[in-house]
C-alpha positions as CSV (number, residue, x, y, z in Angstrom):
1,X,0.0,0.0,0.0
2,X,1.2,3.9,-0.1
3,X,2.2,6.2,2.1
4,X,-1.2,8.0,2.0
5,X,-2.7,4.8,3.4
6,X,0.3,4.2,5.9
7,X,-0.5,7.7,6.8
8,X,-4.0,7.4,7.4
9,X,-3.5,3.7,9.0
10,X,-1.0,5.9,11.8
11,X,-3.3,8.6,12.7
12,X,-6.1,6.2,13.2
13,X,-4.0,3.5,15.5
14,X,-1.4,6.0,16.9
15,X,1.9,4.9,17.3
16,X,3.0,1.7,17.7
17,X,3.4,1.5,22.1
18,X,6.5,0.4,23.5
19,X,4.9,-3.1,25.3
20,X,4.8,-2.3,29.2
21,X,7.5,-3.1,31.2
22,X,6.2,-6.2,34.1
23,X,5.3,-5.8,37.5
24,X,7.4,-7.0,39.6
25,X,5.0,-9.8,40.5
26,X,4.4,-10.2,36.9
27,X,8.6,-11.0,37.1
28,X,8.3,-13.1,40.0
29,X,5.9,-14.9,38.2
30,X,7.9,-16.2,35.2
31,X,8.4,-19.9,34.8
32,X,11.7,-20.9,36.3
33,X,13.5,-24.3,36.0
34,X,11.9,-27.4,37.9
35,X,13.6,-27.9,41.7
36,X,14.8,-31.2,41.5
37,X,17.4,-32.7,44.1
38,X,18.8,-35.8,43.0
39,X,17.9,-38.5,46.0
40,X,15.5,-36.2,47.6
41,X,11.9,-37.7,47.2
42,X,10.0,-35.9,44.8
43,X,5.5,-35.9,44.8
44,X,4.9,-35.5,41.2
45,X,1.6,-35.0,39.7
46,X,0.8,-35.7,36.2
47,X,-2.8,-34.6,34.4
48,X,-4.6,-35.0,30.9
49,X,-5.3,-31.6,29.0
50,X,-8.4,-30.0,29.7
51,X,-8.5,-32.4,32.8
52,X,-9.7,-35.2,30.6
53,X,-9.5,-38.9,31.1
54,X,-6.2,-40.5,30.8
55,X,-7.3,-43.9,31.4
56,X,-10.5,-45.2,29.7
57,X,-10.1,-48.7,30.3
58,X,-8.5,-51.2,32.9
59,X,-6.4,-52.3,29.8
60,X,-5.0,-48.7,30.1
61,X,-4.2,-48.8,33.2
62,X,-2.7,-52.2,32.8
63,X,-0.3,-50.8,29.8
64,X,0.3,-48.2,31.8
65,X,1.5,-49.7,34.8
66,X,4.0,-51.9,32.8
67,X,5.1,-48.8,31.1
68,X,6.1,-46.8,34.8
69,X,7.5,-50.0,35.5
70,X,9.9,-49.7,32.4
71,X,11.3,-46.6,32.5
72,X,11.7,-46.1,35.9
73,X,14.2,-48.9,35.9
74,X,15.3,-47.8,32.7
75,X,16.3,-44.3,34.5
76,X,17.2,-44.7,38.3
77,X,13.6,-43.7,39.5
78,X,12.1,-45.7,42.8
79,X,8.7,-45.4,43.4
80,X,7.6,-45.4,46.9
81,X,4.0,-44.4,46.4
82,X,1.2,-43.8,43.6
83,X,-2.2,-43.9,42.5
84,X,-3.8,-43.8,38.8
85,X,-6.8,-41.5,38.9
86,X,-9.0,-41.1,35.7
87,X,-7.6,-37.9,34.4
88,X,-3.8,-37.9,36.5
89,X,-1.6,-39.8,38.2
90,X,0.0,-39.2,41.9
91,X,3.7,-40.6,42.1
92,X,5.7,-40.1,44.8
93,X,9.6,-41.1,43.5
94,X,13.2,-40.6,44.1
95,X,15.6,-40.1,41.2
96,X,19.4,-41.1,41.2
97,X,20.2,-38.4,38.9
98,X,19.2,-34.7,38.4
99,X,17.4,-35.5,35.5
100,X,15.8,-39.0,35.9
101,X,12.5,-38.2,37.3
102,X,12.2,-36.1,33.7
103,X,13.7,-38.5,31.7
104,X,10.8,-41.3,33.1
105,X,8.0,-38.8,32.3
106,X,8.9,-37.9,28.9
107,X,9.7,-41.6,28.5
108,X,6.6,-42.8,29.7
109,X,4.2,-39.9,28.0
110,X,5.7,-41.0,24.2
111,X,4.8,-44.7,24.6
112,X,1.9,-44.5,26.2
113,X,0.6,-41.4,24.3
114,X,1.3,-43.4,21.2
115,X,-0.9,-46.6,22.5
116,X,-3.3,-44.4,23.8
117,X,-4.1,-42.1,20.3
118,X,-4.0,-45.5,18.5
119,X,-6.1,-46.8,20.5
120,X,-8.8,-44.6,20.8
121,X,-8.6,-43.1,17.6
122,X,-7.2,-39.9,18.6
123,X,-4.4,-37.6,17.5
124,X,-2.9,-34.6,19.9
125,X,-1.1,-34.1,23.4
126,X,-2.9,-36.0,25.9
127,X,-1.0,-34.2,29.1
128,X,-1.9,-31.1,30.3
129,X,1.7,-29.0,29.9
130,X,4.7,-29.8,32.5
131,X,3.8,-32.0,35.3
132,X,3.9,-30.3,39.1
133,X,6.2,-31.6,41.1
134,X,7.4,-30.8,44.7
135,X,10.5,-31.8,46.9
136,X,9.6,-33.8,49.9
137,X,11.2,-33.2,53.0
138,X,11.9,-36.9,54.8
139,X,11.5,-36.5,58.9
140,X,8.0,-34.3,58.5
141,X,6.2,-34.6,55.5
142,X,6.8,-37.9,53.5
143,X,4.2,-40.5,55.2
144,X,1.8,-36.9,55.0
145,X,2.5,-37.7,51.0
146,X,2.0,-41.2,50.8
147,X,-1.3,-41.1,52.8
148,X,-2.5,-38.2,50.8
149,X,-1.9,-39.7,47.2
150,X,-3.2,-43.3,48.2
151,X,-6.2,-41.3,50.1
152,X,-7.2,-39.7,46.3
153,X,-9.6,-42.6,45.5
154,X,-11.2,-42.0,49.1
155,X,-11.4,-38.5,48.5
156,X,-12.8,-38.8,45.4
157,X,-15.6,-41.0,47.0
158,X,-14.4,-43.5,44.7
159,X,-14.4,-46.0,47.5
160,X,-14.8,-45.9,50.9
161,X,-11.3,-47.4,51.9
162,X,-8.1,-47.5,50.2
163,X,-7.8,-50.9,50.3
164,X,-10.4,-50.9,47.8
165,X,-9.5,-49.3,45.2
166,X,-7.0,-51.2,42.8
167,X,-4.7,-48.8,41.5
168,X,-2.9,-47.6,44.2
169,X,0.2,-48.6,46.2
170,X,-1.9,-48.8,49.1
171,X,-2.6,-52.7,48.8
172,X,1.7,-53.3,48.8
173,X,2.3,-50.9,51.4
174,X,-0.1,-52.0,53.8
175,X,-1.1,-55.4,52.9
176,X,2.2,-56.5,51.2
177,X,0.5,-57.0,48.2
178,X,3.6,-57.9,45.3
179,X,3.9,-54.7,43.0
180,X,7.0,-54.2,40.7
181,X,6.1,-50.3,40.6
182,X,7.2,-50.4,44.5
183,X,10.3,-49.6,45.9
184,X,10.1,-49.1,49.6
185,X,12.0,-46.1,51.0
186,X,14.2,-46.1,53.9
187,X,11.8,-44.2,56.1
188,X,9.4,-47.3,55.5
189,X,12.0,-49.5,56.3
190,X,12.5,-47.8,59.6
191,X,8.2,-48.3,60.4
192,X,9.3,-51.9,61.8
193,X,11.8,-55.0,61.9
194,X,9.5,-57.5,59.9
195,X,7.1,-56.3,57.1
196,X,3.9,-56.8,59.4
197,X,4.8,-54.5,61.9
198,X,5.9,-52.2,59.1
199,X,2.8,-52.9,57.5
200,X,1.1,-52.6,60.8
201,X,2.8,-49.5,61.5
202,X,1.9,-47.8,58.4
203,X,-1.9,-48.6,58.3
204,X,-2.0,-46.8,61.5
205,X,-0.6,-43.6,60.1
206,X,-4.3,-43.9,57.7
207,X,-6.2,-44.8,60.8
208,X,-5.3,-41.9,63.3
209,X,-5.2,-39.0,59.7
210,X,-3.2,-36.7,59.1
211,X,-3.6,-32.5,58.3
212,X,-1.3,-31.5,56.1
213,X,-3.6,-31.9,52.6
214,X,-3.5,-28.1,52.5
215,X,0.3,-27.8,52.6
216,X,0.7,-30.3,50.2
217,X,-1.5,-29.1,47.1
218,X,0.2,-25.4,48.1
219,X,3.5,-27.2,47.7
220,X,2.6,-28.5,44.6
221,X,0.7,-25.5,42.8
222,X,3.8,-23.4,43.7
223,X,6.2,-26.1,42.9
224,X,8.1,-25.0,46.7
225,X,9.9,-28.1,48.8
226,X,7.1,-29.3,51.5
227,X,9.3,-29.5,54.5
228,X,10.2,-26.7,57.5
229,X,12.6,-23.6,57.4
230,X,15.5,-26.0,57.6
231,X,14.5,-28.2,55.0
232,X,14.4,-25.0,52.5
233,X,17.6,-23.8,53.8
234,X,19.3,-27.2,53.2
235,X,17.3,-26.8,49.6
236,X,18.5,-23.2,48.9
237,X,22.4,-24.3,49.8
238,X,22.3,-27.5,47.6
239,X,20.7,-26.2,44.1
240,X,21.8,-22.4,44.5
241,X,18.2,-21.3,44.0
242,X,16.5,-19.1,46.5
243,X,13.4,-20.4,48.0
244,X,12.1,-18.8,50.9
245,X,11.2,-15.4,51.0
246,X,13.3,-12.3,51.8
247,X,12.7,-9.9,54.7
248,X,10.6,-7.1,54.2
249,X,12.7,-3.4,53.7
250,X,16.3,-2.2,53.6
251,X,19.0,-4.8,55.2
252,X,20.1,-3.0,58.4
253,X,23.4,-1.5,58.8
254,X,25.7,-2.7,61.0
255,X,27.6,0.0,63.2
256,X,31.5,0.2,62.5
């Protein structure tokens, strides 16, 4: 077009705006890089897009299951705890290396994404974006974890016990059902000297409850470590990222 149009196309629009420089919660909002501690335990939660259903079938679950069970082996992942919800899946793992709890999702999203499109006759992403994840601390919040993603099924008044409901780690952690998804962590280990009182031991954990659901879906949305100040301290010093928040005004001065 001419210049009599770019003319007339500039005194209707204006000038082009410079774009408006971010808050500085808009900055502190950015997407930063995942906190991930190699042989820390990690909750990780994984969802479909659009919260839709991830499994539609017990075959799915099935496939799935053997697929977890692949590449968590295949990457130096243990998992001590999970459940497989319709539309996302609870894990609570420990990687050997900084990037091995990635590694298994990505791993087990392109196989099972693959079967699953096939399938069902679909094509697309069938995960919602990254998957949340949060650093557990051991001593105070990693039975609060385990009881809250076997307790998802209860929740979800899917069944009335955790026991009942099939695709959980409930059934080998309590009952000592065999599962090849299972690892048991060294903080189970400690619940007893045989597995019955460890299995004993843990089902009382579910019995008496536990109130730290709120701290853990904050951990999680946030992507923050769930432990106390020290925990985060200990974080902040291993990865070099800062995690909990700095004190309000100017540092003080210190006299000479």
């Amino acid at each position: 077009m001419g210049s009599d149009s770019n003319y007339a196309n500039s005194a209707f629009f204006g000038r082009p705006r410079r774009p408006k420089p971010l808050s500085r919660v808009e900055r502190g909002m950015a997407r930063l890089p995942r906190l991930i501690v190699p042989e820390y335990p990690m909750h990780l939660v994984v969802r479909g897009n659009d919260r839709q259903d991830i499994f539609r079938s017990e075959g799915d679950r099935v496939f799935f299951h053997r697929c977890l069970v692949e590449v968590t082996r295949r990457h130096g992942v243990e998992v001590h705890a999970y459940v497989l919800m319709s539309n996302h899946v609870h894990l609570l793992a420990t990687g050997q290396a900084t990037n091995s709890l990635a590694k298994m999702v990505q791993g087990m999203g392109r196989r099972y994404v693959s079967y699953f499109n096939y399938l069902h006759g679909r094509t697309g992403t069938l995960w919602e974006g990254r998957f949340h994840s949060s650093l557990v601390q051991e001593e105070r919040y990693f039975f609060a974890c385990h009881r809250y993603i076997e307790m998802n099924p209860v929740r979800a008044k899917l069944v009335q016990r955790p026991g009942e409901y099939r695709w959980s780690s409930f059934a080998c952690n309590r009952m000592g059902k065999a599962d090849d998804l299972v690892t048991p962590h060294a903080a189970y280990l400690s619940l007893g000297s045989t597995e019955p009182r460890r299995q004993s031991a843990y089902g009382f954990m579910f019995d008496k409850g536990m109130a730290d659901d709120d701290s853990i879906r904050d951990a999680l949305r946030r992507g923050a470590p769930l432990g106390d100040r020290q925990f985060c301290k200990e974080i902040e010093e291993i990865s070099g990222r800062r995690i909990l928040p700095r004190p309000r005004g100017r540092p003080r001065k210190t006299p000479d």
